[in-house]
C-alpha positions in Angstrom: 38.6 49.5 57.4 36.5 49.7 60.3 33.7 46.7 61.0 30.9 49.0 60.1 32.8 50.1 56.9 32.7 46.4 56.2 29.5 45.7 56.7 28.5 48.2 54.6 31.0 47.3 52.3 29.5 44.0 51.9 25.5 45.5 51.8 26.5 47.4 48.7 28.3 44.8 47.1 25.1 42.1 47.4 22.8 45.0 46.1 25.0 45.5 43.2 25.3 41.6 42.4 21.3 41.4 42.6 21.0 44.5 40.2 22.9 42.5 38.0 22.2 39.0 38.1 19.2 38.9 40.3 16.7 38.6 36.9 19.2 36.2 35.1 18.8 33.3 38.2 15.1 34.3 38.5 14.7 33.2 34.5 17.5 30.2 35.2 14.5 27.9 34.0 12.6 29.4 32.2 13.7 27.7 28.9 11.9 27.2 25.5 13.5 23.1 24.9 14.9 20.4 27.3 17.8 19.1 25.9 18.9 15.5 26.8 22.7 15.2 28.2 23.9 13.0 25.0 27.0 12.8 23.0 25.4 14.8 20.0 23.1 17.6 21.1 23.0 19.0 17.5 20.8 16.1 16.6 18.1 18.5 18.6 18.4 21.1 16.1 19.1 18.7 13.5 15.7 16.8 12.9 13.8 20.5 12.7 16.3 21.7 9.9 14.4 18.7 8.2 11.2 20.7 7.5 8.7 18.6 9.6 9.4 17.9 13.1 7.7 21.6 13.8 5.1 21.0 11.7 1.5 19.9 12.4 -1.9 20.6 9.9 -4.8 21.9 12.8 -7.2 19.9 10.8 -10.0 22.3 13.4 -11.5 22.4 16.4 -15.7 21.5 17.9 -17.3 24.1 20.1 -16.7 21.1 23.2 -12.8 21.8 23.1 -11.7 18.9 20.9 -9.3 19.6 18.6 -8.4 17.6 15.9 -4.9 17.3 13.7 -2.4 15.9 11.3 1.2 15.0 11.1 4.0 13.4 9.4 7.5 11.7 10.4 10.0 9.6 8.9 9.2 5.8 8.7 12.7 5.1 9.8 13.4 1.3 9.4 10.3 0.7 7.6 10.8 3.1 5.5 9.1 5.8 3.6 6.9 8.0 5.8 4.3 7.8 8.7 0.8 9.9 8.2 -1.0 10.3 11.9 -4.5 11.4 12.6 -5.0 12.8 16.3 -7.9 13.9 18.1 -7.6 15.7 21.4 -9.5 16.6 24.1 -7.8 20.2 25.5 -9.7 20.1 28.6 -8.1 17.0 30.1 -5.2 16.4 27.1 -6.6 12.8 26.5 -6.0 11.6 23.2 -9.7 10.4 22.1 -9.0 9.2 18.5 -5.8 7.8 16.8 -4.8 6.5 13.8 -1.8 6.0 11.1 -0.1 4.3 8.4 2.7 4.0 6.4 3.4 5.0 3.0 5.0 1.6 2.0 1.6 -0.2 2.6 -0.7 2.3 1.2 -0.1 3.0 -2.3 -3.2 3.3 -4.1 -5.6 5.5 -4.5 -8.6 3.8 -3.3 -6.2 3.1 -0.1 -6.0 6.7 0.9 -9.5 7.3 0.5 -10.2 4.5 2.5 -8.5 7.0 5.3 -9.9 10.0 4.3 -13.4 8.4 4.4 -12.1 7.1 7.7 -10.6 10.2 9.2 -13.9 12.6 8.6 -16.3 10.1 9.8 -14.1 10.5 12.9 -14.4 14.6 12.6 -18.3 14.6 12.1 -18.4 11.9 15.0 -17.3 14.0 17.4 -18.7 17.5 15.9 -15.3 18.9 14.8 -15.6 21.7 11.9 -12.7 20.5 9.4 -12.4 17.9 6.5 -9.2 15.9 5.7 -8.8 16.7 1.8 -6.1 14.2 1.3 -3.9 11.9 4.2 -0.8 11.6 2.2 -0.7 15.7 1.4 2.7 17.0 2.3 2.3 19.5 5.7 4.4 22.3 4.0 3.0 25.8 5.9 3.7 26.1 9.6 0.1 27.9 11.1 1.1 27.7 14.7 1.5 31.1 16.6 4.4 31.7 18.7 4.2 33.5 22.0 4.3 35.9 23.7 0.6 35.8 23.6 -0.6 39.0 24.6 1.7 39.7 27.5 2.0 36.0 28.4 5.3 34.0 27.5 5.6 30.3 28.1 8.5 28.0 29.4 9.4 24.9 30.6 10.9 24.3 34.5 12.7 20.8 34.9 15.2 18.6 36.6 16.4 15.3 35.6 18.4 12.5 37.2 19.4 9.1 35.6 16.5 6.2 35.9 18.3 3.4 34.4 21.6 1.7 35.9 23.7 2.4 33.0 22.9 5.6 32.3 21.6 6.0 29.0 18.5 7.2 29.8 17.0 10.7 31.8 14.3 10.9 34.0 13.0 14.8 33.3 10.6 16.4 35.6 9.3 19.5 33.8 6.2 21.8 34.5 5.1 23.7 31.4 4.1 27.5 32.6 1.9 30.1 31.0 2.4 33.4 32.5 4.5 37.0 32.9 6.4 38.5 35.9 3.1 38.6 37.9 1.1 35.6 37.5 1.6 32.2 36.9 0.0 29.0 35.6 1.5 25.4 35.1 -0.5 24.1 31.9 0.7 20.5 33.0 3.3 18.7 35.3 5.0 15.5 33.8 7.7 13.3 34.3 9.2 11.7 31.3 11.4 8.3 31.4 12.4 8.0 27.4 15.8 6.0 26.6 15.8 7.6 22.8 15.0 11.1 24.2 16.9 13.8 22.6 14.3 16.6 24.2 11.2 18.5 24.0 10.6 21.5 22.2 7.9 24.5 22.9 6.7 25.6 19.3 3.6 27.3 20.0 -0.2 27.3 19.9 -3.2 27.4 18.7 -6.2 29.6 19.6 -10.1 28.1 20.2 -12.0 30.1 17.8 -15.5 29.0 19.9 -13.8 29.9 23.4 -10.8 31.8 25.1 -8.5 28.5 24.8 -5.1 27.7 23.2 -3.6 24.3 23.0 0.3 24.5 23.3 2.3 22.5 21.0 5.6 20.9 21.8 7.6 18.3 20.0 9.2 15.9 21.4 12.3 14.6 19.4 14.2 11.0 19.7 16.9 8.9 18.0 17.4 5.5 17.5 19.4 3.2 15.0 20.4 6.7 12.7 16.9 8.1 12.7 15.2 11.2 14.1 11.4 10.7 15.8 9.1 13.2 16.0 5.7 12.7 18.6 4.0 16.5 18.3 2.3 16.3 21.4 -0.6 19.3 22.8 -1.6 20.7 25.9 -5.0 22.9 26.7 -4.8 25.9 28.7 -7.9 27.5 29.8 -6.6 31.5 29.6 -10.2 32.4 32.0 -8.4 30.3 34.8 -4.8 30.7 36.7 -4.0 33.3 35.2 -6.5 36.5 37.3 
C-alpha cells in the first residue's frame, strides 16, 4: 500500500469512527443523575422505589416568581416522618421561608393547625396563590412535568475528585443545562462537598402560570446510619433568556 493509499486509508477510517461515535462522546455528559462512587449504588434507585423521594406538593406560585412547596422524608433516627414548608425565590434560587417538624412531636390536632395557620400566613405574606389544607397530608400524586419541554431537554455536566483525606467523600462540580443541539443555557453552576451523598437526580419542572418560567426540580439523595435522605431542591430558569 502506497503512502497516499494510507493516508487515505486513515481519512476514511476517522470519518467512519465519527459517523459512529461522534454523537455518543458529544452526549458523554449529558446525564439525567450524578451518582456517587460508593459501595452500593442501588441505594440511588432504592430511596425513589420508596414513593417519596420524587415527590413534592407545588403548594403555587405569586406573579413576583416565588414559588412556594411541600415535602416529606423519613425521620430517620428520630423517627417517624419530617413535613417541610419551602418558599423560593426562582429568580435568584434563595430560599426565603423555611420551616418543619416532626411527626413524633406534633400529634394533636390543634398542633397541626398551629402549622397550617403558620404556613398560609407565610403564603399571603408574600402574595403566593395557594392554601396549605393540611401539613401532615400524605404527598401521594407526582404533578411535576418531565422534559423535553418543547424541544428543550435538560442534563447535568460534572466532574468530581475526592475532598477529604480518606476518601469517603466527593467533591462534584456539575452545571445544570437547558437546551437542544443548538442553543445552550446553564440554569446554575455548583460544587457540592456532601460526605453522605449518594447523588442528585433531575425529576422535572414546573411551569409559571403568571410568566414564561419553570423551576427545575432535582433531588438530592443521601445515606447515613441505614437511612435514605431526601433534600428536593429547585432551580429558576427564565426560558425569554439564554436560550435566543
Amino acid at each position: 500500500m502506497t503512502v497516499y493509499k494510507k493516508i487515505l486509508f486513515l481519512m476514511l477510517s476517522l470519518i467512519i469512527v465519527h459517523f459512529i461515535f461522534g454523537d455518543e462522546k458529544n452526549d458523554f455528559h449529558r446525564v439525567s443523575s450524578v451518582p456517587r462512587k460508593i459501595d452500593h449504588p442501588e441505594l440511588l434507585d432504592w430511596g425513589y422505589k420508596m414513593g417519596y423521594m420524587d415527590k413534592i406538593e407545588l403548594i403555587g406560585w405569586s406573579r413576583s416568581s416565588l414559588l412556594a412547596y411541600r415535602y416529606i422524608d423519613d425521620g430517620g433516627g428520630y423517627g417517624g416522618f419530617n413535613y417541610h414548608f419551602v418558599i423560593i425565590n426562582t429568580i435568584n434560587d434563595e430560599i426565603i421561608e423555611r420551616d418543619s417538624f416532626n411527626s413524633q412531636n406534633v400529634k394533636t390536632q390543634r398542633e397541626k393547625d398551629t402549622y397550617k395557620v403558620k404556613w398560609n400566613l407565610a403564603l399571603k405574606k408574600f402574595n403566593i396563590i395557594g392554601e396549605v389544607m393540611d401539613p401532615c397530608a400524605p404527598i401521594n400524586n407526582n404533578d411535576v412535568m418531565k422534559f423535553p419541554l418543547s424541544n428543550y431537554e435538560c442534563w447535568f455536566d460534572y466532574s468530581y475528585s475526592v475532598c477529604d483525606i480518606d476518601g469517603a467523600s466527593s467533591d462534584y462540580s456539575w452545571k445544570l443545562i437547558l437546551g437542544n443541539s443548538y442553543v445552550q443555557k446553564t440554569v446554575t453552576s455548583q460544587i457540592t462537598c456532601h460526605l453522605f451523598l449518594i447523588g442528585v437526580k433531575i425529576i422535572g419542572y414546573y411551569k409559571s402560570p403568571f410568566e414564561n418560567r419553570i423551576a427545575v426540580f432535582l433531588s438530592f439523595s443521601s445515606y447515613f446510619s441505614g437511612n435514605v435522605g431526601f433534600t428536593p431542591t429547585l432551580y429558576g430558569c427564565n426560558m425569554n433568556i439564554g436560550l435566543e
